[in-house]
N, C-alpha and C positions, 0 to 999 in steps of 0.2 A: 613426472616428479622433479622438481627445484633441488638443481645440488646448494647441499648446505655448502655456505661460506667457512674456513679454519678457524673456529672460533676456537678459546680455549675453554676450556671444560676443569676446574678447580685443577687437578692434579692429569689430568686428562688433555688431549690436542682433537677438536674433530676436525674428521678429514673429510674427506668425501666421495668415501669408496673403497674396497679391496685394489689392491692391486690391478691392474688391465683389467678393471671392471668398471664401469661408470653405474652410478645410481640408477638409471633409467634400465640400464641392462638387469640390474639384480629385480629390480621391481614387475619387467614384463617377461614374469614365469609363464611356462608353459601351462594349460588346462590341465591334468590329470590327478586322478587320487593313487595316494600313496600309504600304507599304514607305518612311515615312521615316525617318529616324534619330533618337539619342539627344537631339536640337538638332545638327542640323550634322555628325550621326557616320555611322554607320554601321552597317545588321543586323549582328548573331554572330549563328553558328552552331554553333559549339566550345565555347563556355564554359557546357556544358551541366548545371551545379553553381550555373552563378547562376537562382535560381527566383523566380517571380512569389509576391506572398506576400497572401491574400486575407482581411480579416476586418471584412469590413463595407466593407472601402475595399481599396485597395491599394497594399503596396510591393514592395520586392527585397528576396530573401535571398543567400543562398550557402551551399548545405550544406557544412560542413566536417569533420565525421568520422560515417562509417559502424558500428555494431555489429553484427552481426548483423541483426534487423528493425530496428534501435530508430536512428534519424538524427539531426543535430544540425546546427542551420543557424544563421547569423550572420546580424543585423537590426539596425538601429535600436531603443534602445531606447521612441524618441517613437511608432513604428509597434503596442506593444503595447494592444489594448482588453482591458482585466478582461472583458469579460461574451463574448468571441469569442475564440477559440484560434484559430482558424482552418485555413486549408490552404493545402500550397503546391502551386503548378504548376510542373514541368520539361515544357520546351518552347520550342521558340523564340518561340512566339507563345502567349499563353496565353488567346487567346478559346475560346468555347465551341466544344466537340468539337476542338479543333485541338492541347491541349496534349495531350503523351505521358503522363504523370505524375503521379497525384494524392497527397500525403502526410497526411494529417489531423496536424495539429500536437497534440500530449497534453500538454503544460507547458511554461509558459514564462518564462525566466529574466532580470529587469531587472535592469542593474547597482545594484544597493543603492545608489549616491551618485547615480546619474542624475537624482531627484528635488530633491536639493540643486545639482548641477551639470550643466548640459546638454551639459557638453562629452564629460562621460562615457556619449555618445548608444550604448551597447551592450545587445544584448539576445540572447540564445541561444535558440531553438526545439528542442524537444526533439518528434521526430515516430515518427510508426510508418509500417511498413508497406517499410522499405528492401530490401533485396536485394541481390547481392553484383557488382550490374550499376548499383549507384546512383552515378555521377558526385560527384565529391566534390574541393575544391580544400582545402588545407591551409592555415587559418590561420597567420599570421608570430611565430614565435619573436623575444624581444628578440636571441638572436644571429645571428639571419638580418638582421635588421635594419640598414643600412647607408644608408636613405633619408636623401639631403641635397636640398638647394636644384639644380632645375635635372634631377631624377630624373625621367622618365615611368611614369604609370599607368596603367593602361589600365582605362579607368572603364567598368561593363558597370550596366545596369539596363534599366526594361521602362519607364521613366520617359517624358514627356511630349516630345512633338517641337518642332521649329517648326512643323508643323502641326498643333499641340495635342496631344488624345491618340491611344493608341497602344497594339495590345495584342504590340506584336514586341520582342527584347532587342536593347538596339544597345549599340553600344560608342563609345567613342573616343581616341585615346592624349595626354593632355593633362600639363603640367609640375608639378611642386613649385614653388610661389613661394618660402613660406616654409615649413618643418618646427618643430614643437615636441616636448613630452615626448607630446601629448596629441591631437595633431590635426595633418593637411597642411591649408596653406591651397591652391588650384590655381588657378590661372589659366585662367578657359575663355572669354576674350573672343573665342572663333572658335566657343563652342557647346561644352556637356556637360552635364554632370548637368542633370534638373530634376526637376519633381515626380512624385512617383510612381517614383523613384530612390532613395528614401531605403531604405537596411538594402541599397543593393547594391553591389557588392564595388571596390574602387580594386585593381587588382593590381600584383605584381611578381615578374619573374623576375630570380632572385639564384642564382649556382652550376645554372645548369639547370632550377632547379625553377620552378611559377608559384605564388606564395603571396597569400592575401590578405592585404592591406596596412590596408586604409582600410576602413572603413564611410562609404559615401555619405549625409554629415548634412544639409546645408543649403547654401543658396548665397545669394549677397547679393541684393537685392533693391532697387536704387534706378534697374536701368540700365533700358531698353527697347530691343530686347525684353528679356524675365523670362531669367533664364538664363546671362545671358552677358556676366558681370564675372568673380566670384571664388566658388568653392566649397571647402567642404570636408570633409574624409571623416577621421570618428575613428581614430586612430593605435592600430592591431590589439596591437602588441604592448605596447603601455604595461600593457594589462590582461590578457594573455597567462596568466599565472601564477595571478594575481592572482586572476581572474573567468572566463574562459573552459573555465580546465582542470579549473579546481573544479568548475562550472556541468558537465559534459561528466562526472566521475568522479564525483558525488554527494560532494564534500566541501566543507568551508565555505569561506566567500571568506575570501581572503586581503587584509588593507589594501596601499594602494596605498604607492608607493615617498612619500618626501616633493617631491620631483621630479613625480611624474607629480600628487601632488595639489593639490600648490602652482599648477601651470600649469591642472588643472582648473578651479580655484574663482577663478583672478584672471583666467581667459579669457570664462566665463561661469557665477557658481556665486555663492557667498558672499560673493567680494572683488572681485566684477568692480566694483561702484561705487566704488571706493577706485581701482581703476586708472580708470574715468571724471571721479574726484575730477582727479587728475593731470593727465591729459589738457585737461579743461577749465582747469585754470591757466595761460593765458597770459600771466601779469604777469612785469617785471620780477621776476628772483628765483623765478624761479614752477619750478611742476614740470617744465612745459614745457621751460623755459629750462635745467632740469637735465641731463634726459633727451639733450637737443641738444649739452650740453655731453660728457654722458658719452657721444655717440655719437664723437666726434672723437679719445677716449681710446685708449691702447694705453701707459699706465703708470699702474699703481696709484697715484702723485706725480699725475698729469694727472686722475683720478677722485677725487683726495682733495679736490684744488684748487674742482674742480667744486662736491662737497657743502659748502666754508666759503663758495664765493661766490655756494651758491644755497641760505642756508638754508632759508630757505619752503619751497621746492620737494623739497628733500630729506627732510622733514617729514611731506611728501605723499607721499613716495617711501616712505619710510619704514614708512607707514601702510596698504601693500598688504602686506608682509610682516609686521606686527603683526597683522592678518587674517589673515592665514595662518598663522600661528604661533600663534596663542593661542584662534582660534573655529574655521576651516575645519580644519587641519590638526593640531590642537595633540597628536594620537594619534603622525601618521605622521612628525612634523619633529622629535620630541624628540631634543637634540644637535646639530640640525643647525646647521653654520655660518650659514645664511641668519634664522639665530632669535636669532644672538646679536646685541646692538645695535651699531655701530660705534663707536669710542672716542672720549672726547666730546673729545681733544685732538688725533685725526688719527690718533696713535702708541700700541701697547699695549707698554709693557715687557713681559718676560719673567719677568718678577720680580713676582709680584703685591703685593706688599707697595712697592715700588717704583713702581710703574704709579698706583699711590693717590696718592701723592706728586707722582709727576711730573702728576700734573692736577691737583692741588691748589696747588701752588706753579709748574709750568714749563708750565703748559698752554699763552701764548703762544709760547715758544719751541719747542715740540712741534706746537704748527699749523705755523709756520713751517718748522719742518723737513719737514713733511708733502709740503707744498706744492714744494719742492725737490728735484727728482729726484734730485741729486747722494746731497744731506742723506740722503734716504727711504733709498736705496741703503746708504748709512755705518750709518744706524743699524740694518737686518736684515741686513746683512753678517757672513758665520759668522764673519770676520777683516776687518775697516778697513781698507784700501789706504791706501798715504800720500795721494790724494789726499783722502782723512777731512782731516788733520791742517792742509788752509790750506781746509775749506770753511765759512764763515763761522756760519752758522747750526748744522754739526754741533758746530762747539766752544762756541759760545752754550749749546746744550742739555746738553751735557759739561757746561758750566760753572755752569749752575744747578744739575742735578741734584748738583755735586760740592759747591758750597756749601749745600744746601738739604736733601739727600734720605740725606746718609752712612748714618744709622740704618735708614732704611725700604730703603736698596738694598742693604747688606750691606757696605761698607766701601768702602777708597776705592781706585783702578785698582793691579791688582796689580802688582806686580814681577817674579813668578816664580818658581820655585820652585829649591829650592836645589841640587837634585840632579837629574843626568840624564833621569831619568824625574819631575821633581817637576812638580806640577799647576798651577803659576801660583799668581798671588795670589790674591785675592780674587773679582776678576771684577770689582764694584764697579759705575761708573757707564755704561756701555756694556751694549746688551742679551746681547750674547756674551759681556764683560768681557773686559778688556783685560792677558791676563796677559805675564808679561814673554815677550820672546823668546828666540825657541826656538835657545838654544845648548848648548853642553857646560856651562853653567856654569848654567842653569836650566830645561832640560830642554825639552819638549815642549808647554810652556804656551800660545803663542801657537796652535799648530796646535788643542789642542784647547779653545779660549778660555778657560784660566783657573779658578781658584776657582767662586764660584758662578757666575760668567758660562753662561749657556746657550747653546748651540748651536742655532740659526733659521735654519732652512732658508727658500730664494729665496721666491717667489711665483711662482704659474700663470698668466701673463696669457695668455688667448685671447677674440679677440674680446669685450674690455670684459668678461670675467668673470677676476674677482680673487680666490683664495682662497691660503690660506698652503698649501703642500705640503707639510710638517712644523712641528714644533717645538709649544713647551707653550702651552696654550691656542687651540690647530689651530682648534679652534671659534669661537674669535673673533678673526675677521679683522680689519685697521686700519679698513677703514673702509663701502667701499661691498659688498654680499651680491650674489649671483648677479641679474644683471640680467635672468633670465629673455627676454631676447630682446627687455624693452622698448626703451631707447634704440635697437638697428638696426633695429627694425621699428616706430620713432617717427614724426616728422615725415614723415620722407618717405615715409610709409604715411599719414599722416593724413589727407587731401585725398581720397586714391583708394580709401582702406577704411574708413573709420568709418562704415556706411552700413549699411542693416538689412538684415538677412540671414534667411531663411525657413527654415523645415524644409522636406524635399522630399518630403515626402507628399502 
């Protein structure tokens, strides 16, 4: 077995080993059965598709689709050796003479980014020898997929016990802490995974069926005993499409979503030191300080606030998604909103020729506005409510951009238009424009904002992720990009998870 490299692991460091223990040493257990459990769990007997997986060392697989002879099993991809294919064991116990099963592995397939990102810890065994009697559990489709916070797994491997090693499968049914695009973190402070678990299966049944969920990656590594803080298991469907189904039909991989690879490479890949850049700033103003602020958010105005009163920190913030967009991801993110930069005065007009101006001349009254929920509201509003019309800061910025910007916005707030169906004025200095209203005597202006005013749709807020739901320039949101799950799983993750975490081979 290949020691893994210290990659970083989202909130996590891997290492590569317990203490005066090398990988190679955990992996070449002795032969013998044992009836204790996983750490704390429990023999299986049923989940006779999760297999012992042997190639100089050992882990867990899970066969997941049967052909005729030809079989294909789900692994880690940390658990592949170049010079040993190896073989797997079905059986409950896979000491000598006791397994049922033997498969000789014939190719085998690592996720092509797993070497840049550990978090994309997947690998596919391609075997001979199956039959129409071979056990086989069905990898998770993205639309099977439904796993949140608080979901049970039921973690099966041939992995090490609390009383070390161990040649029987044990199971145990342990929680989701956190979910991402890319990986579950799980909670097994009562005992689960451990070494010699890796490449075995987290499952879930959804609608009836039992699917594999998770690939069993690593677990943290700073508590005593070994085992039992926090693990986690590669998220099956992120690379579903992508890698698996190619890997399994002989066609080529497919790149990953921008989503699933963004969260790979800032969890543990390319950018993960730009997220420990972060992390490490605890100064006033610092990344920290951002992150804490934007954890407390639930308005775009309240996230905007955050980034003008912590520029340092947002800089740093920043500087995980420039990683991502332009070295780790720069293939898979093209367009995406999380690549565009947030606008350097809070606010993007509508009007790109206007949007220049208004940061060139009204950029303080545009932070200001930013910062004011009221304001924020007035200016992406498809139509201004009168409470627009007495909020201090939204006529401030009306009021520069009407003296300052007429040319660059396209004239000055409409009046309306002159006939029933006529389109308003201008549009002018409002991002929807302000055409006259809507009567018999100028028509439908106000409803449909006017001359050139454009029409901007709300904002998404869930959970501190902010993106515009329509209108021009979709791509580039006001201010802060998809927070990937850092500010909720910040601080108060900080203390209890930043701590090394091992592969479990």
């Amino acid at each position: 077995m290949r020691k893994l490299a210290c990659f970083g692991f989202g909130l996590f460091v891997m290492a590569c080993g317990p203490e005066g223990e090398s990988v190679g040493d955990l992996m070449d257990e002795p032969v013998g059965a044992r009836s204790d459990a996983i750490v704390n769990g429990s023999p299986d007997t049923t989940h006779q598709a999760v297999v012992s997986y042997h190639m100089g060392g050992k882990c867990s697989a899970t066969i997941i689709e049967v052909q005729g002879d030809t079989g294909w099993a789900l692994t880690a991809a940390h658990c592949l050796k170049s010079n040993n294919k190896g073989e797997l064991r079905q059986g409950n116990s896979h000491a000598k003479n006791q397994w049922d099963v033997k498969y000789p592995v014939t190719k085998t397939y690592e996720h092509p980014a797993w070497t840049q990102s550990g978090a994309l810890d997947f690998a596919v065994l391609e075997f001979s020898g199956a039959t129409a009697s071979t056990p086989m559990i069905e990898a998770m489709p993205p639309a099977k997929d439904s796993i949140n916070k608080g979901h049970k797994l039921d973690v099966v491997g041939y992995g090490q016990t609390e009383n070390n090693n161990n040649t029987l499968r044990n199971h145990k049914l342990l929680s989701v802490e956190e979910p991402s695009a890319v990986r579950f973190l799980i909670n097994q402070k009562t005992g689960g995974m451990c070494f010699g678990d890796s490449g075995g299966a987290a499952l879930f049944t959804t609608g009836g069926t039992e699917y594999v969920a998770g690939v069993n990656s690593a677990v943290t590594g700073d508590s005593r005993p070994a085992c039992s803080s926090y693990a986690i298991a590669a998220r099956v469907s992120a690379v579903f499409d992508s890698f698996i189904e190619p890997a399994i039909n002989g066609t080529p991989y497919l790149p990953e979503s921008c989503d699933v690879c963004s969260d790979a490479h800032i969890k543990n890949g390319l950018c993960s030191s730009k997220l420990g850049a972060c992390w490490d700033d605890e100064s006033a103003g610092g990344c920290v300080s951002f992150l804490q602020c934007l954890g407390g958010c639930f308005s775009a105005s309240c996230a905007m606030k955050c980034r003008i009163d912590n520029v340092a920190g947002a800089a740093l913030y920043d500087a995980i998604f420039a990683c991502v967009c332009n070295t780790a991801c720069a293939t898979e993110c093209v367009g995406d909103s999380k690549c565009e930069p947030p606008p350097t005065c809070g606010l993007t007009h509508p009007v790109e020729s206007c949007d220049g101006c208004m940061e060139a001349s009204c950029c303080d009254r545009a932070k200001a506005c930013a910062v004011d929920p009221e304001c924020f509201s007035c200016f992406y509003a498809v139509a201004p409510g009168s409470e627009c019309d007495s909020n201090a800061a939204y006529q401030d910025l009306r009021g520069c951009l009407s003296a300052t910007c007429v040319d660059s916005c396209g004239g000055s707030t409409g009046t309306g238009g002159g006939e029933t169906t006529g389109a308003g004025g201008a549009g002018g200095m409002d991002p929807v424009g302000m055409g006259g209203a809507a009567t018999a005597a100028n028509g439908t202006a106000a409803a449909t904002g006017g001359g050139s005013g454009i029409k901007r749709g709300g904002y998404v807020v869930s959970s501190c992720h902010y993106l515009p739901s329509n209108g021009r320039r979709s791509s580039r949101p006001w201010a802060i990009v998809s927070l990937l799950g850092l500010a909720l799983l910040g601080r108060r993750r900080r203390g209890a998870c930043r701590h090394a975490a091992r592969d479990l081979s």
